[in-house]
C-alpha positions as CSV (number, residue, x, y, z in Angstrom):
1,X,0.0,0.0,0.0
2,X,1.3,3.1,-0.7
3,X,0.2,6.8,1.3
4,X,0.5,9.9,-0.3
5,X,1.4,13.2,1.5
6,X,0.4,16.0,0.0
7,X,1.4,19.8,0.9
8,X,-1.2,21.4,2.7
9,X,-3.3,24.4,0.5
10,X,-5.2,26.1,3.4
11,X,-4.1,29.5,3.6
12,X,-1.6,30.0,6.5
13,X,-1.5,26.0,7.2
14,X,2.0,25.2,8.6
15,X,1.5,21.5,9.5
16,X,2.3,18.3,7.3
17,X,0.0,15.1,8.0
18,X,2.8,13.4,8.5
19,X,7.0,13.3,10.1
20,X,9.9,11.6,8.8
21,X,10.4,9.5,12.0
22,X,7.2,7.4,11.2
23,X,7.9,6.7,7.9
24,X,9.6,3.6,9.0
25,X,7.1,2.7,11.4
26,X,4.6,2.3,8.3
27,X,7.3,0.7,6.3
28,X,7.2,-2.1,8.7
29,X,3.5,-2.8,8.3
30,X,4.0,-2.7,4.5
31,X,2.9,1.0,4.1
32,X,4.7,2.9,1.8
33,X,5.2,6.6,2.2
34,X,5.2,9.4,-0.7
35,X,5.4,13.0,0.1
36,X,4.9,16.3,-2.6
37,X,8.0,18.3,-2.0
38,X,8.5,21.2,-0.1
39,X,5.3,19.7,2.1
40,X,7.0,19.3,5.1
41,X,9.1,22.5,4.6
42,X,6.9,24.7,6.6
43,X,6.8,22.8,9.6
44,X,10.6,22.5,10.2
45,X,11.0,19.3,8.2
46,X,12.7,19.1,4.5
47,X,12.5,16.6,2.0
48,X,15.9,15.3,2.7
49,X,14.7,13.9,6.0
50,X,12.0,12.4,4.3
51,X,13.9,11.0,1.8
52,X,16.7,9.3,4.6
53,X,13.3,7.3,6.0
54,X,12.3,5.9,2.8
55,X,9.9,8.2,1.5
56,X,9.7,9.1,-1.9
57,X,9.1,12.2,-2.9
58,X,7.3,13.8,-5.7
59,X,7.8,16.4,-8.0
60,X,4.0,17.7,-7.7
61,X,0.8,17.2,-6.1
62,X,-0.8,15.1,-9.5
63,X,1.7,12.4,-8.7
64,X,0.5,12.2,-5.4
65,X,-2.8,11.7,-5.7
66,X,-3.1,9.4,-8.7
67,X,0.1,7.3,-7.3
68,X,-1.4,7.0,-3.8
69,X,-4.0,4.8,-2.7
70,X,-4.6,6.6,0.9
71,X,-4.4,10.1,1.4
72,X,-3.3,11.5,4.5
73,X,-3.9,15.4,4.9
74,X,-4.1,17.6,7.8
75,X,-7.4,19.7,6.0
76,X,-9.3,17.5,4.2
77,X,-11.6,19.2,2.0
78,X,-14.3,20.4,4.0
79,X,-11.8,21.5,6.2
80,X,-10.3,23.4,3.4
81,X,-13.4,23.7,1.1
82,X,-11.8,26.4,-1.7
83,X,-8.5,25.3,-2.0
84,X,-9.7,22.0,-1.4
85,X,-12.3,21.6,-4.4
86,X,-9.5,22.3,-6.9
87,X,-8.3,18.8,-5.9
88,X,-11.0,16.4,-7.0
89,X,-10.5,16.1,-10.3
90,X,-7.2,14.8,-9.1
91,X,-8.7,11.9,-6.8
92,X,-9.1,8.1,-8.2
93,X,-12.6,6.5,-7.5
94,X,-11.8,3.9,-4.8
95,X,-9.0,6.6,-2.7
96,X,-9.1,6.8,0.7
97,X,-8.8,10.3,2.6
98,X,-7.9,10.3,6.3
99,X,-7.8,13.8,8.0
100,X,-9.7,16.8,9.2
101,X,-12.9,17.5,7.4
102,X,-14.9,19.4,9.4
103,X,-17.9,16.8,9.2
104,X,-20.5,18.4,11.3
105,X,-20.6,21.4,9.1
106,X,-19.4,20.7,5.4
107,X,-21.9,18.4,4.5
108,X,-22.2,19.6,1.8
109,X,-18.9,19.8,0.6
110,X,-18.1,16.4,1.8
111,X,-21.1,14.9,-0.7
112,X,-18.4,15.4,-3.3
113,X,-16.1,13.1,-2.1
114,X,-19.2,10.3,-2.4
115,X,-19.8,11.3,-5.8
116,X,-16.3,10.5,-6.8
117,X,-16.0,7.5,-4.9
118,X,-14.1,8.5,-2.2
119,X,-13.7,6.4,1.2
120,X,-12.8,9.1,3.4
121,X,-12.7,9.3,7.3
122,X,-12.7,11.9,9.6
123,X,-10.5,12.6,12.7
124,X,-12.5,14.9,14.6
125,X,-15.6,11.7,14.9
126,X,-12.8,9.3,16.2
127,X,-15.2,8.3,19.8
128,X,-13.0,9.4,22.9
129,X,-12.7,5.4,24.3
130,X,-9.5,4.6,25.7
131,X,-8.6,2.6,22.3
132,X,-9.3,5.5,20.3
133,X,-6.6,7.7,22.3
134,X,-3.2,7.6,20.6
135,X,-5.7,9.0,17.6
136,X,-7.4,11.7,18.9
137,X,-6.0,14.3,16.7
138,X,-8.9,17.2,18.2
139,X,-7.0,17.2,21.8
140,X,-3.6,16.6,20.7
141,X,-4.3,19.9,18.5
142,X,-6.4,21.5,21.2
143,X,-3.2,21.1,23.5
144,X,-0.9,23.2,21.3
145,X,-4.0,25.7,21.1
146,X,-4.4,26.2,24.8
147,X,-0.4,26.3,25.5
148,X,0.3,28.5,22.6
149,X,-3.4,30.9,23.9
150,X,-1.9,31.5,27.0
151,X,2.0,32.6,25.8
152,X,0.1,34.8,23.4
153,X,-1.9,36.8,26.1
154,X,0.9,36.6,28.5
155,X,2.8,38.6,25.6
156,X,-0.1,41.1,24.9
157,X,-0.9,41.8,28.6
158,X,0.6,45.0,29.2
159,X,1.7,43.3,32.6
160,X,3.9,40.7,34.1
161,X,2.0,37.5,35.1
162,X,3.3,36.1,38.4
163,X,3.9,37.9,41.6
164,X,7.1,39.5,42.0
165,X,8.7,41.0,45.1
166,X,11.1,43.4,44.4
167,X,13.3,46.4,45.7
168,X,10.9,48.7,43.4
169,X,7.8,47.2,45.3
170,X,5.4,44.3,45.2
171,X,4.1,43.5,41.3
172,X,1.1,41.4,41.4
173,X,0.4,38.3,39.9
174,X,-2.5,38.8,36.6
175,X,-6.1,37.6,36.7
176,X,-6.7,34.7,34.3
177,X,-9.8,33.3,33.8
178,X,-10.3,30.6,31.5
179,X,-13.6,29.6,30.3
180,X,-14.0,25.6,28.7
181,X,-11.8,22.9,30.6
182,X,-11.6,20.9,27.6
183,X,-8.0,19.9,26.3
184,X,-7.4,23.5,25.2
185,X,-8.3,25.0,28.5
186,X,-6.9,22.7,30.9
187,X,-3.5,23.2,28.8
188,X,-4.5,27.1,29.0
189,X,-5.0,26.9,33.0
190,X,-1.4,25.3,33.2
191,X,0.7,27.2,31.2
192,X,-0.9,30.5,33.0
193,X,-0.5,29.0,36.3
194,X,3.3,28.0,35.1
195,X,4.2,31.7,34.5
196,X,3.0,32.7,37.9
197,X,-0.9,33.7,37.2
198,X,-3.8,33.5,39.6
199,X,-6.2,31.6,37.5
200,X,-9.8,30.5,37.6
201,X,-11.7,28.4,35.2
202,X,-15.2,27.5,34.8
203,X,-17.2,24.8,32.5
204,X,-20.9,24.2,32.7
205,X,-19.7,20.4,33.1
206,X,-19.1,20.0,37.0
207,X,-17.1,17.1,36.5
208,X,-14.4,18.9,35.3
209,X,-14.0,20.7,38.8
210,X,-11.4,18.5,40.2
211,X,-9.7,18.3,36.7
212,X,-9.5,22.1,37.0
213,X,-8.1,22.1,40.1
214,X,-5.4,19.7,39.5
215,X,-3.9,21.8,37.0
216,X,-3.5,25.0,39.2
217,X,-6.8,26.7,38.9
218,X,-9.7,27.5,41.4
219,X,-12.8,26.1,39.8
220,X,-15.8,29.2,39.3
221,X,-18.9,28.4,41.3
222,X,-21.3,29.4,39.6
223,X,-24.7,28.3,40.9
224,X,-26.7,26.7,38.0
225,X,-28.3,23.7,37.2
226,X,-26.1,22.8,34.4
227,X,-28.5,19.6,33.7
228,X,-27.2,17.2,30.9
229,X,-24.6,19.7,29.9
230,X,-21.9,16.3,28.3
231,X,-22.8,14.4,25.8
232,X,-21.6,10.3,25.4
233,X,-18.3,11.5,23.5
234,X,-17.4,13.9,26.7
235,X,-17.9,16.9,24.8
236,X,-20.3,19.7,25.9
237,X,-23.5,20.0,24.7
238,X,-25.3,22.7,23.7
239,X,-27.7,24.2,26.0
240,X,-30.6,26.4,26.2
241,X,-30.8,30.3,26.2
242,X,-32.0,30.8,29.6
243,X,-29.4,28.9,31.0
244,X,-26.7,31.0,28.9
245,X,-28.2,34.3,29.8
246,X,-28.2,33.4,33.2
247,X,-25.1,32.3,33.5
248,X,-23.7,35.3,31.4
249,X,-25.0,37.4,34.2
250,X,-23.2,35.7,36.8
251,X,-20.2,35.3,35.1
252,X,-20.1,39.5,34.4
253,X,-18.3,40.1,37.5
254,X,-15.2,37.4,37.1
255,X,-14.9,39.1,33.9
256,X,-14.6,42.4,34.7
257,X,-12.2,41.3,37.5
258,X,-9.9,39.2,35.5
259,X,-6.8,40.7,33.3
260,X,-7.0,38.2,30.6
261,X,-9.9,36.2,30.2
262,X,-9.3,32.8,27.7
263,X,-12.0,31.8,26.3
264,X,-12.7,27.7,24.6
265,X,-15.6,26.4,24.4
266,X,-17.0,25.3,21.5
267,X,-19.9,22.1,20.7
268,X,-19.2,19.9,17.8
269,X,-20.9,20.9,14.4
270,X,-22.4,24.1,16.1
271,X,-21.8,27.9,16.7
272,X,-20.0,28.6,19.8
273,X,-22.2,30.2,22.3
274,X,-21.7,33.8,22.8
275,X,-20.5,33.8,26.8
276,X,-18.9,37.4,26.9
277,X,-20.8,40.0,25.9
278,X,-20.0,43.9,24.6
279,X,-20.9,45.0,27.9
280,X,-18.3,42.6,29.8
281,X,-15.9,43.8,27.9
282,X,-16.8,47.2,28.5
283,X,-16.4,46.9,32.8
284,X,-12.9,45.1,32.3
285,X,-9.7,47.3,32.7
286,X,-8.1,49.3,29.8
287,X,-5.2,46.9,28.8
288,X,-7.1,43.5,29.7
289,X,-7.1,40.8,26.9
290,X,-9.4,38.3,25.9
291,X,-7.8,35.5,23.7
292,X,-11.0,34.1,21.6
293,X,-10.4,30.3,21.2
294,X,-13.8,29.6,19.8
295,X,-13.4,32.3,16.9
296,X,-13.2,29.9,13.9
297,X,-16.5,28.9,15.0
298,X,-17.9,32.6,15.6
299,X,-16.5,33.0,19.2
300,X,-17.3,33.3,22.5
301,X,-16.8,36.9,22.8
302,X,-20.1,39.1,21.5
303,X,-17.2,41.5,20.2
304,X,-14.4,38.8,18.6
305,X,-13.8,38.8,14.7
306,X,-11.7,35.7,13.6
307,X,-8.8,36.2,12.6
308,X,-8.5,39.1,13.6
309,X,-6.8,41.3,16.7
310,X,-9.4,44.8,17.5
311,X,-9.3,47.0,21.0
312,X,-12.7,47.9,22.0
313,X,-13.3,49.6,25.3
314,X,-9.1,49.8,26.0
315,X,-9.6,45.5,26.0
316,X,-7.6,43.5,23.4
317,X,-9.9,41.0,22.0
318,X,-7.9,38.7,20.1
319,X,-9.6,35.8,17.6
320,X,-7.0,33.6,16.4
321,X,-8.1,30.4,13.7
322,X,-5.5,27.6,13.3
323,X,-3.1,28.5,16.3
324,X,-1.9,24.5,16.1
325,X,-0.7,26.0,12.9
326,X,1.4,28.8,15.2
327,X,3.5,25.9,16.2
328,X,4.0,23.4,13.3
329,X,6.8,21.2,13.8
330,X,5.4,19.8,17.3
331,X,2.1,20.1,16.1
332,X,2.9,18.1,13.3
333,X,4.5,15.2,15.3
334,X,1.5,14.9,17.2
335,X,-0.8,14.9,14.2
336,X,1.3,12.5,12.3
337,X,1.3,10.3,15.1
338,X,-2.4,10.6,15.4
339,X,-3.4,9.5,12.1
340,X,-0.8,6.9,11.7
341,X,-1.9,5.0,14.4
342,X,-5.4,5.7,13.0
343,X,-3.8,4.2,9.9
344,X,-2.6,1.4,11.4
345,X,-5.8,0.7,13.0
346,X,-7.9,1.0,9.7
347,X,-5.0,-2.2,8.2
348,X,-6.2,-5.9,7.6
349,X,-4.5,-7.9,5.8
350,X,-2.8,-5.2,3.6
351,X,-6.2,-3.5,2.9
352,X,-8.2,-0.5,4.4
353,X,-10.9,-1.7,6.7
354,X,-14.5,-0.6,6.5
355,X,-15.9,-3.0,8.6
356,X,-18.6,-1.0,10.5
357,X,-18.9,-3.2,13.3
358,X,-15.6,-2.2,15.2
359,X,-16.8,1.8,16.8
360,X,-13.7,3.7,15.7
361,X,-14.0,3.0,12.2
362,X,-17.9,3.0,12.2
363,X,-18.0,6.4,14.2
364,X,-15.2,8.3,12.1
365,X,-16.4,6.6,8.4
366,X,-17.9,9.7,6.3
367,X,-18.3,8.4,2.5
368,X,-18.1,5.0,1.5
369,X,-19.5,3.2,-1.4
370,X,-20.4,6.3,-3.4
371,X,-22.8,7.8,-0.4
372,X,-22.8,10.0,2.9
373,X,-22.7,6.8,5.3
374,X,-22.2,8.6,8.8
375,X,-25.3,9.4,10.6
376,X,-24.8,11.9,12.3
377,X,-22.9,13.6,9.2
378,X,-26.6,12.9,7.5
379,X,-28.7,14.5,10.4
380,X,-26.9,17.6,10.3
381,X,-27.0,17.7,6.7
382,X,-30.6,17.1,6.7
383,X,-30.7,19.9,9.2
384,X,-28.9,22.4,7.8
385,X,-30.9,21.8,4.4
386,X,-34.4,22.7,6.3
C-alpha cells in the first residue's frame, strides 16, 4: 500500500500530515510513504529527511494523488473547502482520505467526495474510548491551542503575570480566567498558572471541577443547574438560552475582574455560544485581553472577529483560527502520530478496513460506497438543508 502526502493548501496552514520518524514505522506494516515536495518544509522538516526514511518524494501534487492509494492530509476538503475543491479532479474512485474534514458542518462539501467515490474518514468523529486515544488528533491539536493561547496573552498583557517582590515594590500576579476545561483550557490553566498567574476556570460540566483544580486553577462556582450539559463523547453539549443568559450574568463580574480572560468552548458541528458579551468587555480594565479560542466557529466573545486582533473599550480582543498551525513542527509530530496509528488501525491484511462493526471506524467513516454513510454527518445535513 502506498500513502501519499500531499502539501497542505489552506491559507496559512503550517503543519504536514505526516514526520519523517514514522515513515519507518509504516514501512514495517507494508505501508509505503510518498510525500509532494517542499510539504513538510513549513513545519521545520525538509524533503531530505524524508527522503533518509524511505519516502519518496514527488515532483508535484498530480503524482501524489493518482500514485497513492490513501491520502493523508491535515485539512481534508471540508476543512479546506476552496483550495480544497481544486483537488477532486485529481482523486481516483476507490482513494481513501484520512484527515480533518470538518464533518459536522461541510456536509455539503463532503457529498463530493461520495460522488467520486471517495472512502474518506474523519479525525474529529474518532469516539473518545481509551482505544481510540493515541488517535485523537482534536486534543492533541487542542493542546498546542491552549499552551500556545496562554504565551500569546501573556505577551499582549501589558503586565507581568506572576507575583514579583522586588526592591521597586510588590508587582502582582494577573487575573486569568479561563472559560472551557476541555483539552485547550486545561493546557490554558497550566501554562498561566506555570508563568506565575492566579487563574480560575469554569465549565458548565461539574465534573471537570477537580480536573480544573489539578492543573492550578480555582474552579468558578457558579450556581446553576447545568442539567445534561456532556454528551456520550465527553464533549459539551449545547444548552438552552436561559441557561446562557443566566449564567452570562453571573459570570459578568469574574470578567470584569480578570486581566486576561481565555475563552474555549465550542460544541461539535455548532456555533459557539456567545459567553462574553460587549458589555463585559466594556467593565474590564483598559489593557485586559481576551484571547478568543472559539473564533473559527464565531467565538465566545459578542465583540471577537476571527482572525483578527481589535481593541474595543481599552480591551484586546484577540480571535485567532488555526493557532496549532502557530507551532508546526510539534504540532505536526502529534498529528502524524495521530493518524498513523489511526492508519494502522484501519490495516487488515494489507487493505483498508470498512468494517462497521468495530466503533472507531464505524464512528469516524464519512463516505463509502459512493454515499454519505455517517449518521450523524446525514442529520446535520438534513438539518442544515431545512
Amino acid at each position: 500500500m502506498l500513502v501519499g502526502i500531499p502539501k497542505e493548501t489552506f491559507p496559512g496552514e503550517r503543519r504536514v500530515a505526516l514526520v519523517p520518524s514514522l515513515v519507518p514505522e509504516l514501512a514495517k506494516k507494508g505501508i509505503g510513504t510518498v510525500i509532494e515536495a517542499g510539504a513538510g518544509d513549513p513545519a521545520g522538516f525538509p524533503d531530505s529527511a524524508y527522503a533518509e526514511k524511505g519516502a519518496r518524494i514527488a515532483t508535484n501534487r498530480e503524482k501524489v494523488f493518482l500514485s497513492a492509494e490513501v491520502l493523508l492530509q491535515v485539512r481534508a476538503m471540508g476543512a479546506n473547502p476552496r483550495e480544497g475543491l481544486k483537488d477532486l479532479p485529481l482523486l481516483n474512485e476507490g482513494t481513501v482520505v484520512i484527515g480533518l474534514l470538518e464533518p459536522l458542518a461541510a456536509g455539503d462539501i463532503l457529498s463530493r467526495y461520495a460522488e467520486a467515490g471517495v472512502t474518506s474518514f474523519a479525525l474529529e468523529l474518532i469516539p473518545r474510548i481509551t482505544r481510540a486515544q493515541s488517535m485523537d488528533a482534536l486534543s492533541s491539536q487542542a493542546t498546542i491551542a491552549g499552551y500556545k493561547a496562554a504565551l500569546i496573552a501573556a505577551s499582549t498583557l501589558p503586565r507581568m503575570f506572576p507575583l514579583l517582590m522586588t526592591a521597586a515594590g510588590t508587582v502582582t500576579a494577573a487575573r486569568v480566567f479561563v472559560i472551557g476545561a476541555g483539552v485547550a483550557g486545561l493546557q490554558a490553566i497550566a501554562t498561566s498558572h506555570r508563568l506565575g498567574a492566579v487563574v480560575q476556570a469554569y465549565d458548565v460540566r461539574p465534573s471537570v471541577k477537580d480536573q480544573v483544580q489539578s492543573v492550578g486553577a480555582k474552579f468558578a462556582e457558579l450556581p446553576l443547574e447545568p442539567g445534561d450539559a456532556e454528551d456520550g463523547g465527553g464533549y459539551a453539549r449545547a444548552m438552552g438560552e436561559e441557561f446562557y443568559r443566566r449564567q452570562a450574568e453571573m459570570m459578568g463580574r469574574i470578567v470584569s475582574a480578570s486581566d486576561v480572560v481565555i475563552s474555549t468552548a465550542t460544541v461539535p458541528g455548532k456555533k459557539a455560544p456567545i459567553l462574553i458579551t460587549a458589555d463585559m468587555v466594556k467593565a474590564m480594565a483598559p489593557g485586559s485581553v481576551i484571547m478568543d479560542l472559539a473564533a473559527e466557529r464565531g467565538g465566545n466573545c459578542e465583540l471577537t472577529r476571527p482572525g483578527e486582533t481589535i481593541v474595543e473599550h481599552g480591551v484586546t480582543v484577540m480571535g485567532p483560527v488555526n493557532l496549532p498551525s502557530a507551532v508546526p513542527y510539534h504540532a505536526s509530530q502529534m498529528y502524524a502520530k495521530n493518524i498513523s496509528a489511526f492508519l494502522i488501525h484501519l490495516l487488515k491484511d494489507g487493505k483498508i478496513d470498512t468494517n462497521a462493526d468495530d466503533q472507531i471506524i464505524a464512528e469516524s467513516m464519512i463516505t463509502a460506497g459512493g454515499r454519505i454513510v455517517n449518521s450523524r454527518v446525514r442529520e446535520a445535513l438534513k438539518a442544515a438543508q431545512t
